[in-house]
C-alpha positions in Angstrom: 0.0 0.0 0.0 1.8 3.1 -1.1 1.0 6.8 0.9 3.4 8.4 -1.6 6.5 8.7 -3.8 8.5 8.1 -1.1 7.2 6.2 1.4 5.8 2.8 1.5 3.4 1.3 4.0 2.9 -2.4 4.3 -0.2 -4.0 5.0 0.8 -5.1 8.6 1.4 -1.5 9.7 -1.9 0.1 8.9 -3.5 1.7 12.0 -5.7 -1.1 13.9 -8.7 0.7 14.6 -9.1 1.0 10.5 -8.8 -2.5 10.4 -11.1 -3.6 12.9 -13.9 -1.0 11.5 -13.2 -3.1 8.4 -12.9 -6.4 9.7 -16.1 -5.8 11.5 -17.9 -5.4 7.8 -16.8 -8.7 6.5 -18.9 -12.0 5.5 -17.6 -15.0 7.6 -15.8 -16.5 4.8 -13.9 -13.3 4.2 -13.0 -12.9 7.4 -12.0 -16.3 7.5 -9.6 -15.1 4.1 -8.8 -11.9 6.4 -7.1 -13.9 9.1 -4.6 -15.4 6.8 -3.4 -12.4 5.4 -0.3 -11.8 8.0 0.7 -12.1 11.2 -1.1 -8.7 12.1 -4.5 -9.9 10.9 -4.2 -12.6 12.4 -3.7 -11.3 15.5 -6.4 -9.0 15.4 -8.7 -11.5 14.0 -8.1 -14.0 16.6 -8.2 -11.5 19.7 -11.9 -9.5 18.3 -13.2 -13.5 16.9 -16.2 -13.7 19.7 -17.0 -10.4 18.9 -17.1 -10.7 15.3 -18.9 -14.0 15.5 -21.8 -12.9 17.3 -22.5 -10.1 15.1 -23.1 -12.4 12.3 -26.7 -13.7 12.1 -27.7 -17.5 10.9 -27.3 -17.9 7.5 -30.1 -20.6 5.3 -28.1 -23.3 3.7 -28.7 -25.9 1.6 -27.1 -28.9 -0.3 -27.1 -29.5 -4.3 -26.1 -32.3 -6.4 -24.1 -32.5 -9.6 -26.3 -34.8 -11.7 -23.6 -37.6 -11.5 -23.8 -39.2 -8.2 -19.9 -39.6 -8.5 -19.3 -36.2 -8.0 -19.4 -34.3 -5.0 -22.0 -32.1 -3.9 -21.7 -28.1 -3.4 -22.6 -26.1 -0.1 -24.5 -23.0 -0.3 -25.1 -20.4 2.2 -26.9 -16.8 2.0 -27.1 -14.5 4.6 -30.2 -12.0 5.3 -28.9 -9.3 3.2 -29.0 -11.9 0.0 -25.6 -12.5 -0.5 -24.7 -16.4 -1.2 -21.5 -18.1 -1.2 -20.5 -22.1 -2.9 -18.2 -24.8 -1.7 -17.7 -27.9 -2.9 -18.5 -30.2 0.3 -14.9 -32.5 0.6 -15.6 -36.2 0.9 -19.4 -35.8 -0.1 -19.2 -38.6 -3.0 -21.2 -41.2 -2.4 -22.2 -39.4 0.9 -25.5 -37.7 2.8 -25.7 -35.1 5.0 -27.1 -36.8 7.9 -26.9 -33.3 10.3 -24.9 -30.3 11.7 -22.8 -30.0 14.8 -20.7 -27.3 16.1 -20.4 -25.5 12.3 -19.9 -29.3 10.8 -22.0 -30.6 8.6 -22.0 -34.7 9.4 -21.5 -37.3 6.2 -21.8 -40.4 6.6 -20.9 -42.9 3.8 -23.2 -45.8 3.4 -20.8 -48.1 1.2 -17.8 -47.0 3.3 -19.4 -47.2 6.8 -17.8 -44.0 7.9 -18.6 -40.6 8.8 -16.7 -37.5 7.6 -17.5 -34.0 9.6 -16.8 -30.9 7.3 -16.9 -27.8 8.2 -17.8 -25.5 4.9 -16.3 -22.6 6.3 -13.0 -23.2 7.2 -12.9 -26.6 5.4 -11.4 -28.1 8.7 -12.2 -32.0 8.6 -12.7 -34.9 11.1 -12.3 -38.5 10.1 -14.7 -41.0 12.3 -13.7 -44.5 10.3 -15.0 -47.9 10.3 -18.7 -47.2 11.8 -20.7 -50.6 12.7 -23.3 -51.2 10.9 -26.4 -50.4 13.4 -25.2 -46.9 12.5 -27.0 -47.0 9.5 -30.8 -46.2 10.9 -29.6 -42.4 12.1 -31.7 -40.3 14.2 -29.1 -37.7 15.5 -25.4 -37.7 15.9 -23.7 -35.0 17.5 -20.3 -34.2 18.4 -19.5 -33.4 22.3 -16.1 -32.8 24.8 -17.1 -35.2 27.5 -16.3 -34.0 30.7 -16.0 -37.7 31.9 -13.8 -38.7 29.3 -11.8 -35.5 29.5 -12.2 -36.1 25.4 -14.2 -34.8 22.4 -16.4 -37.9 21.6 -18.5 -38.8 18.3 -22.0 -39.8 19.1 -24.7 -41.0 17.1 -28.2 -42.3 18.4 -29.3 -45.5 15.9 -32.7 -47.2 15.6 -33.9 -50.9 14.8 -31.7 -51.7 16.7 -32.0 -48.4 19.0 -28.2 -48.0 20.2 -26.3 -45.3 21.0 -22.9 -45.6 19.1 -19.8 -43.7 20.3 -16.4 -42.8 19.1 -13.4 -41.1 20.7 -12.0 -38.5 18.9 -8.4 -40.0 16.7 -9.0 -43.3 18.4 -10.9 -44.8 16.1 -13.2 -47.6 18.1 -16.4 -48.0 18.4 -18.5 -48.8 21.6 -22.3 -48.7 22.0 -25.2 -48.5 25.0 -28.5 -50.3 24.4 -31.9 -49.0 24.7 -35.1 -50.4 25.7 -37.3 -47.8 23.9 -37.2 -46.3 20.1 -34.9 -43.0 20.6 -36.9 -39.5 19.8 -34.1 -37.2 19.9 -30.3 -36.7 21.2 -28.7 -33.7 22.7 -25.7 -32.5 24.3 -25.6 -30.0 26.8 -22.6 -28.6 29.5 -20.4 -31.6 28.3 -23.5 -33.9 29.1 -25.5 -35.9 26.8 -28.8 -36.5 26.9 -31.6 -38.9 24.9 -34.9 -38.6 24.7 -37.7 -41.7 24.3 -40.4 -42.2 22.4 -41.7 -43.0 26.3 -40.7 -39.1 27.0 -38.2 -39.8 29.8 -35.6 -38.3 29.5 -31.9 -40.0 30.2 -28.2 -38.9 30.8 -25.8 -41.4 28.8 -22.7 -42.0 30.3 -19.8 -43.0 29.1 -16.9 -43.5 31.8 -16.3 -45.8 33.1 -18.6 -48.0 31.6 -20.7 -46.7 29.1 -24.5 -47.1 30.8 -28.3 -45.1 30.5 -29.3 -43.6 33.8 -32.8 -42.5 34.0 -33.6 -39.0 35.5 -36.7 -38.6 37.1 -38.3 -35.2 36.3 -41.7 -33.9 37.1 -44.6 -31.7 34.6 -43.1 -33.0 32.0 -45.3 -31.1 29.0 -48.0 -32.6 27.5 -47.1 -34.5 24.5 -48.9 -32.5 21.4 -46.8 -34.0 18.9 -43.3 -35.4 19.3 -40.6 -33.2 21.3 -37.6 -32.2 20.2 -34.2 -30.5 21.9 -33.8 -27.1 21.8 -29.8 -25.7 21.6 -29.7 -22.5 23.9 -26.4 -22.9 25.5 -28.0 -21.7 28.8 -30.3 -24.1 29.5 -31.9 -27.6 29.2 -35.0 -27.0 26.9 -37.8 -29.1 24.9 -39.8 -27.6 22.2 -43.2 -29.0 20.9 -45.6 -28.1 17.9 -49.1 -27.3 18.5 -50.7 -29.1 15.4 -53.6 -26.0 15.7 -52.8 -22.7 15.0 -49.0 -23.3 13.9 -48.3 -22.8 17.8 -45.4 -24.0 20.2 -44.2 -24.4 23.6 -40.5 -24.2 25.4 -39.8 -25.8 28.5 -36.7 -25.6 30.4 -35.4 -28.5 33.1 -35.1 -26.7 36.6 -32.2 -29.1 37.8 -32.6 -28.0 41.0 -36.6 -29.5 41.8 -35.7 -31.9 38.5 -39.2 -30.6 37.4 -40.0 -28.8 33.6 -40.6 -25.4 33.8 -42.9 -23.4 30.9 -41.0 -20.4 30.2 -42.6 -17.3 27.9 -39.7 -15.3 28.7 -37.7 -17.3 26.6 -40.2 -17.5 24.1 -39.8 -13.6 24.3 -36.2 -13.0 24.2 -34.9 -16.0 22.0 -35.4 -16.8 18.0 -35.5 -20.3 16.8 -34.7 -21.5 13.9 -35.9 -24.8 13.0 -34.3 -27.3 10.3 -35.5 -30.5 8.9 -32.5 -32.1 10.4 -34.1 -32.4 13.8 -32.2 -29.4 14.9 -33.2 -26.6 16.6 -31.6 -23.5 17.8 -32.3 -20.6 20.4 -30.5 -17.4 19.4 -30.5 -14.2 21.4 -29.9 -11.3 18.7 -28.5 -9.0 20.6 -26.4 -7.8 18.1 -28.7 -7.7 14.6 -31.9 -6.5 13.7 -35.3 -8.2 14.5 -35.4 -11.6 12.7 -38.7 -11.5 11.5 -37.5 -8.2 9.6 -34.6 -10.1 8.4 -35.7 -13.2 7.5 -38.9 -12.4 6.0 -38.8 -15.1 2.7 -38.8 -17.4 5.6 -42.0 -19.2 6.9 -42.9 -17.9 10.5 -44.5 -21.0 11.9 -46.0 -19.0 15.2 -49.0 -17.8 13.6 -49.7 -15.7 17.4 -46.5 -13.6 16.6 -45.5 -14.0 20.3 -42.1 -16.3 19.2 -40.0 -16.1 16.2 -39.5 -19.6 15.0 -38.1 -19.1 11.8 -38.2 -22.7 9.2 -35.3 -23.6 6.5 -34.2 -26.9 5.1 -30.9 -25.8 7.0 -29.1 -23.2 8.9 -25.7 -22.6 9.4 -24.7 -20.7 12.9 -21.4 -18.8 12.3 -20.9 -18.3 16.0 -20.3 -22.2 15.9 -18.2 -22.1 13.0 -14.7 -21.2 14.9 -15.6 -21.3 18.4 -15.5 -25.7 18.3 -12.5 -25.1 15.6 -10.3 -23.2 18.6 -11.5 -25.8 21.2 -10.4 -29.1 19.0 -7.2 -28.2 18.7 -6.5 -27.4 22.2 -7.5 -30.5 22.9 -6.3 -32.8 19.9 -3.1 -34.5 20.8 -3.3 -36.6 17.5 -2.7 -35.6 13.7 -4.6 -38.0 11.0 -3.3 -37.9 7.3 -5.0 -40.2 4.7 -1.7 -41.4 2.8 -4.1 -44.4 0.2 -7.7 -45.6 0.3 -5.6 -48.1 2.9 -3.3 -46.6 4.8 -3.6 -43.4 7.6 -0.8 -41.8 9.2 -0.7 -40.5 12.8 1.0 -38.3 14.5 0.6 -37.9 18.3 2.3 -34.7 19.4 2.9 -35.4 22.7 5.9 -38.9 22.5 6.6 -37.4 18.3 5.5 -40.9 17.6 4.5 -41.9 13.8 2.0 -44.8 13.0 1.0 -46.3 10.1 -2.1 -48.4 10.3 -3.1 -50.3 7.3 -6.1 -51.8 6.8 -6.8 -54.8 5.0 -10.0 -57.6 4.7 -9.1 -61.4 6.2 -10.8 -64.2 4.8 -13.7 -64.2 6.9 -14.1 -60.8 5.0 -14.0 -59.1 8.5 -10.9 -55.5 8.6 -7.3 -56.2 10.0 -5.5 -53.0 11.0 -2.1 -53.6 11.3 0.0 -50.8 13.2 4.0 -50.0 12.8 5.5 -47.5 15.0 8.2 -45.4 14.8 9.9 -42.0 15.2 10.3 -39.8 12.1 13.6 -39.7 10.8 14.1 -36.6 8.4 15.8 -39.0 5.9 13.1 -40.8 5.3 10.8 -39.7 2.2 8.6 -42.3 1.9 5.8 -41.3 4.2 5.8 -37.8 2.9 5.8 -39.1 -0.8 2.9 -41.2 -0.7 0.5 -38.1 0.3 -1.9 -36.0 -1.8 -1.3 -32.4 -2.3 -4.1 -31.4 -0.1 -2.4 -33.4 2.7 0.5 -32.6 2.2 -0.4 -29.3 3.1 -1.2 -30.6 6.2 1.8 -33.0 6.7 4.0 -29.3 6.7 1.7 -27.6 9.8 2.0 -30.6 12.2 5.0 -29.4 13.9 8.4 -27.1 13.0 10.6 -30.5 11.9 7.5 -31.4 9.6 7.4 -28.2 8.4 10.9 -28.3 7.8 11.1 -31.4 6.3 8.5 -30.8 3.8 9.6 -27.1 2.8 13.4 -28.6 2.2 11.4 -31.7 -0.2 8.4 -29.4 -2.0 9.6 -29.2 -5.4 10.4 -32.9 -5.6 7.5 -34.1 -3.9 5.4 -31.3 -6.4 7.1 -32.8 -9.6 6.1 -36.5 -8.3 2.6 -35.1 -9.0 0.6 -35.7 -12.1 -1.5 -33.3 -13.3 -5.3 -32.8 -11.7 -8.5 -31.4 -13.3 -9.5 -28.3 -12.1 -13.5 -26.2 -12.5 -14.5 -23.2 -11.2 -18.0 -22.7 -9.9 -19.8 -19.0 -9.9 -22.8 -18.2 -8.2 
């Protein structure tokens, strides 16, 4: 950026109150583009993120297909003032959006028995392999930091048979809690998780240290209209329900201290919802932006009383979630997962600089092997780094300095082992 003839300005020197009145202007995925720009940016990006963040309404989003199945599928978001952005959705071939959790939407691969969490925004991605197959029949999965566990934890609630399934975060096994009655909906809430039955009682499931259902009794719980779902506030413990007359519905919130459901208008009041087909539903206090009703007027209004704002989309994307679980995750992730072949993964756990590759092959009962082999990584040896795609690669060079060192000192040979890849560019 030049001032003058003489004197020339770079972009990590201009003044930071400039840059945050700008900052504050930009669509998530720009700021997202903003933060990458230097040091500078980043700094300020990461120290104002909350703020920024809750500034940002929901956006609607929805999924479209290519007409061959083959290919993947493209994101699309639009926010309230009518301006849309498109992804392509990594690892979506052959996939289905089954939900969204913490700004990820959740694919789950039918053929491959595995679930893939991708978050559009900042592309991050979370790898939950080798699913059993009573994951099939989904009614909710969610992704949780167990306070038990001390771990962020898979989940996914199953029926016929009605299981809940769970996964450990870079661990890759499976273990599962039975229930006695079909599963109505699944919830996680101050590091607990919750299901719900189609006999409405409601249940904590724990998973340490041995994974069990413990029933909690609560009184006046609301009268059944139609079935009830879980309502994501962050503040409370709530349950919504449908009115089938008059377009109507109720919120209750769990008093935890009488164990008792409580009606509350006042949240009705202060909160919007915004429903999805996904069995999702979220409580948002604007605070920060305009009425919703105002904003998201092309939207179907369901309360027809006007006393709530539930708003209705095929799906909505909650930006507030978007880098708030990405910060969290790798705090806590002590293990780095790179796809090498459709048969090999390589990890990296950061805390004993250990390497293992575990390859996975079928025996003759048709049942997987993995096989593991462990070692430390030695700079001279090329053959791990070799075998990766470019998009890993990128992520082989951020797991530590001597990766990063490693791979910078080996890019232009491991670029010219590459052949060349199609490429399409997609306008809105």
């Amino acid at each position: 950026m030049t001032l003058d003839h003489n004197c020339d300005v770079p972009w990590s020197d201009l003044n930071h109150d400039v840059l945050y009145s700008v900052m504050m202007r930009l669509r998530v995925v720009d700021f997202v583009a903003f933060s990458g720009v230097c040091k500078s940016w980043r700094s300020l990006a990461l120290s104002n993120r909350n703020s920024f963040m809750a500034s940002i309404p929901p956006m609607s989003m929805w999924i479209s297909t290519d007409a061959n199945e083959k290919e993947c599928s493209y994101c699309h978001l639009e926010d309230f003032e009518g301006k849309k952005f498109k992804t392509i959705i990594p690892h979506s071939a052959g996939r289905k959006c089954v939900g969204l959790t913490c700004g990820y939407m959740i694919l789950f691969g039918k053929d491959t028995n595995d679930f893939w969490l991708v978050n559009p925004i900042t592309r991050h991605q979370l790898n939950f392999p080798y699913a059993p197959d009573d994951t099939r029949n989904i009614v909710k999965a969610i992704v949780v930091f167990s306070t038990s566990l001390s771990e962020w934890v898979f989940v996914t609630a199953s029926r016929l048979p009605d299981k809940i399934w769970f996964s450990v975060l870079g661990k890759g096994e499976w273990n599962h809690v039975s229930c006695t009655y079909s599963i109505l909906d699944l919830h996680a809430f101050e590091g607990k998780i919750y299901i719900l039955n189609t006999c409405y009682l409601l249940y904590e499931v724990r998973l340490n240290p041995e994974p069990k259902l413990t029933l909690l009794e609560t009184k006046h719980f609301p009268e059944p209209y139609l079935l009830p779902e879980f309502v994501s506030s962050g503040e409370n413990l709530c349950l919504m329900q449908f009115i089938p007359r008059g377009g109507l519905f109720t919120v209750n919130e769990l008093d935890f201290g009488k164990m008792k459901w409580v009606c509350s208008e006042e949240t009705r009041k202060e909160y919007a919802f915004f429903h999805s087909k996904l069995k999702n539903i979220v409580a948002v206090k604007p605070e920060s932006w305009a009425d919703p009703r105002a904003q998201y007027g092309e939207y179907v209004d369901i309360d027809k009383r006007k006393k709530g704002r539930l708003i209705d989309a095929s799906m909505w994307y909650f930006p507030h979630d978007c880098l708030n679980f990405y910060g969290l995750l790798l705090k806590a992730i002590h293990t780095v997962q790179i796809q090498a072949d459709s048969s090999t993964r390589i990890v990296y756990r950061r805390q004993s600089g250990m390497v293992m590759a575990k390859t996975r092959s079928r025996n003759r009962n048709g049942n997987h092997d993995d096989a593991f082999s462990k070692k430390r990584f030695k700079t001279r040896d090329k053959s791990v780094m070799m075998r990766l795609r470019v998009v890993d690669f990128l992520a082989f060079s951020r797991v530590c300095k001597s990766w990063g060192s490693f791979a910078l000192s080996n890019r232009k040979r491991f670029m010219a082992s590459k052949p060349p890849m199609s490429m399409s560019i997609c306008l809105c």
